[in-house]
MARBA-3410 file (N, C-alpha, C, O; in Angstrom, 1 decimal):
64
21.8,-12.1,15.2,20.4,-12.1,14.9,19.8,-10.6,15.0,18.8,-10.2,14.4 ~ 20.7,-9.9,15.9,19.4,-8.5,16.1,20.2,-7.9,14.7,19.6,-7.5,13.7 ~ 21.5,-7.9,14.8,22.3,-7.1,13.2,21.2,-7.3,12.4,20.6,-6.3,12.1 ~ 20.6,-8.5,12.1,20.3,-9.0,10.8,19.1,-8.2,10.8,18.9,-7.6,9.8 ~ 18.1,-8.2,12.0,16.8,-7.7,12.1,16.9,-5.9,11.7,16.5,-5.1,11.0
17.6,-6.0,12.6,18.3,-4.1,12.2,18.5,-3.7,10.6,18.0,-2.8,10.0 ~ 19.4,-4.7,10.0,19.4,-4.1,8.7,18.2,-4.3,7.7,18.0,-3.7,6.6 ~ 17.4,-5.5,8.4,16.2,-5.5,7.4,15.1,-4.2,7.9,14.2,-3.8,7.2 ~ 15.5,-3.9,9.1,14.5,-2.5,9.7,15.3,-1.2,8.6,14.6,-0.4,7.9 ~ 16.5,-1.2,8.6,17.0,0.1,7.4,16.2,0.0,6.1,15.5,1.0,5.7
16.3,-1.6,5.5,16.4,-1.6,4.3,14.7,-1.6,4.1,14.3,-1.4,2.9 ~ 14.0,-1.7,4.8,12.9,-1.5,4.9,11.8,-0.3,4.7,10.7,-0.2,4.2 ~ 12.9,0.5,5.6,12.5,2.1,5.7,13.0,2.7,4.3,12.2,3.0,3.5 ~ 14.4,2.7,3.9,15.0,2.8,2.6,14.1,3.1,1.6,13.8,4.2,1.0 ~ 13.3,1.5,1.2,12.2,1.4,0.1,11.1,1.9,0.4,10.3,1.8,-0.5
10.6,2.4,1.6,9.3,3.2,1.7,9.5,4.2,1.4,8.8,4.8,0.6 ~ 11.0,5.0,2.0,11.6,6.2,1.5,10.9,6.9,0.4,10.2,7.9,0.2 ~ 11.7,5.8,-0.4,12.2,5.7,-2.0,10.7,6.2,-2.6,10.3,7.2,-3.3 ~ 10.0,5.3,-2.1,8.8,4.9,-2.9,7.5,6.1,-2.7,6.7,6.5,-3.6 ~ 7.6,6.7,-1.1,7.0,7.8,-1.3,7.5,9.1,-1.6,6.9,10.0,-2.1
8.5,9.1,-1.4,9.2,10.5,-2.0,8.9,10.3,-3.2,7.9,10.8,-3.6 ~ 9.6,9.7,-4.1,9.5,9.3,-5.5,7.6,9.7,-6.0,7.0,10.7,-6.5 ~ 7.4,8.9,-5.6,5.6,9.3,-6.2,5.1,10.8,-5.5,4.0,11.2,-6.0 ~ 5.5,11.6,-4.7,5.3,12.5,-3.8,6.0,13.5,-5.2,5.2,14.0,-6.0 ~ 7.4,13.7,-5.4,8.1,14.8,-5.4,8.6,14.4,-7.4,9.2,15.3,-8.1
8.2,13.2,-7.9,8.3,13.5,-9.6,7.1,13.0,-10.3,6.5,11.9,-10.4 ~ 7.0,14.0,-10.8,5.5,14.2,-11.2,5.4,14.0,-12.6,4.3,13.7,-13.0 ~ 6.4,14.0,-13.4,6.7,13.9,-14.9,7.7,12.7,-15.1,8.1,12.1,-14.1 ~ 8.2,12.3,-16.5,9.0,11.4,-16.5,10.4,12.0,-16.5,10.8,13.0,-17.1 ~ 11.4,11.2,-15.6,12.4,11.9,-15.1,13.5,11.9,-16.6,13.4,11.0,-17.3
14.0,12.4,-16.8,15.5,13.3,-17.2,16.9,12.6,-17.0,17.1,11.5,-16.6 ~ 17.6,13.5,-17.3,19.0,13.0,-17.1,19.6,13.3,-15.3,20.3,12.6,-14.7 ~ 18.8,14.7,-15.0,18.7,14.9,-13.4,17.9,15.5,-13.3,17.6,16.1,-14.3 ~ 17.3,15.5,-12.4,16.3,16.3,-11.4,16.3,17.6,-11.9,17.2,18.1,-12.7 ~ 15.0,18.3,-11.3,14.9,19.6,-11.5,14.9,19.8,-10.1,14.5,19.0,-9.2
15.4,21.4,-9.8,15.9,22.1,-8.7,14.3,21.9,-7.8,14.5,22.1,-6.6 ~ 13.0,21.7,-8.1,12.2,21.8,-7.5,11.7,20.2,-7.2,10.9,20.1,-6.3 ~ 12.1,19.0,-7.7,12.3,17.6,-7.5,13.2,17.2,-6.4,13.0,16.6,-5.4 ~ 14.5,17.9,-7.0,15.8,18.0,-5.6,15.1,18.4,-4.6,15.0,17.5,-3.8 ~ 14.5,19.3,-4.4,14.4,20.2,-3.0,13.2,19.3,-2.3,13.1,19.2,-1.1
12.6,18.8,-2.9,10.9,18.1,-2.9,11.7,16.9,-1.9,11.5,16.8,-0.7 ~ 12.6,16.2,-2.7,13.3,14.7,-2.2,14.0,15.1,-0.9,14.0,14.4,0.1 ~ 14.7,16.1,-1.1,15.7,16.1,0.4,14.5,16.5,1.6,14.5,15.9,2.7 ~ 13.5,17.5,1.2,13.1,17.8,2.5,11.7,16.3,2.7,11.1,16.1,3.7 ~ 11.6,15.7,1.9,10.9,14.5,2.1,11.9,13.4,3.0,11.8,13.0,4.2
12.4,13.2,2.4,13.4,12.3,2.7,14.0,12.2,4.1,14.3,11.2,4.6 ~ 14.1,13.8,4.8,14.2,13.9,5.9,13.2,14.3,6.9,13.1,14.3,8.2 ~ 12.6,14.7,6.1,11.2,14.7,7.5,10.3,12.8,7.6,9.5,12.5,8.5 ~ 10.9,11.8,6.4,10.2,11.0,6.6,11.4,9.7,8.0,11.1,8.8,8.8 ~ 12.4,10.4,7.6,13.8,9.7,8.2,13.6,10.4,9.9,13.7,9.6,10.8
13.4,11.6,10.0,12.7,12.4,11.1,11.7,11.4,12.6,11.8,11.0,13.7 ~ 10.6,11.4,11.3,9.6,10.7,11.9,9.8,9.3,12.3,9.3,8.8,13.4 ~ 10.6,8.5,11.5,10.8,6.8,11.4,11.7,6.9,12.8,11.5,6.0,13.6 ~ 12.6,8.0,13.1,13.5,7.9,14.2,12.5,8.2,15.8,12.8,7.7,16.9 ~ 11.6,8.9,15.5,10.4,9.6,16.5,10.2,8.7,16.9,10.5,8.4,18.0
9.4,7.6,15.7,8.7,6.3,16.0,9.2,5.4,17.0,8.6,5.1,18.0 ~ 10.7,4.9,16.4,12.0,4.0,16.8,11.8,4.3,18.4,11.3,3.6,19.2 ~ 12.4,5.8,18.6,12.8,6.3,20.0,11.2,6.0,20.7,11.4,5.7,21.9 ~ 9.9,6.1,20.3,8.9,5.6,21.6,8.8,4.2,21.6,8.8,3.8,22.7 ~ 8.8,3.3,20.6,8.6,2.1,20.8,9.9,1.7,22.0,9.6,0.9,22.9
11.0,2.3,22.0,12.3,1.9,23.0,11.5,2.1,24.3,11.1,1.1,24.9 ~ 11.1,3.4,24.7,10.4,3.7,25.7,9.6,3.1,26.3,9.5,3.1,27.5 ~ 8.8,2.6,25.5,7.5,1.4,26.2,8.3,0.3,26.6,8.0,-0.3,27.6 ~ 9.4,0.0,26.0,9.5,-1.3,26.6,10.2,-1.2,27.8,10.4,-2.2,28.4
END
């Protein structure tokens, strides 16, 4: 049961990910790949939002 809750907590964060980076960092209609300034936009999004989601995780542990 907790597996199951855990992977819906990933897949969860995943699509918020996705979804603000995405509207955040391409601004035009995408291409065959990315531009060098879309890439850079996505990874440092991507991990400052992966950053914080873990911040979050680690106080909620602490309260309890």
């Amino acid at each position: 049961m907790q597996q199951e809750q855990q992977r819906a907590m990933v897949n969860e964060i995943v699509a918020k990910l996705t979804s603000e980076c995405w509207d955040k960092c391409i601004t035009g209609t995408p291409g065959n790949k990315f531009s060098s300034s879309e890439s850079s936009c996505l990874t440092n999004c991507a991990q400052r939002y992966m950053e914080m989601s873990m911040l979050i995780m680690k106080r909620f542990q602490s309260m309890q």
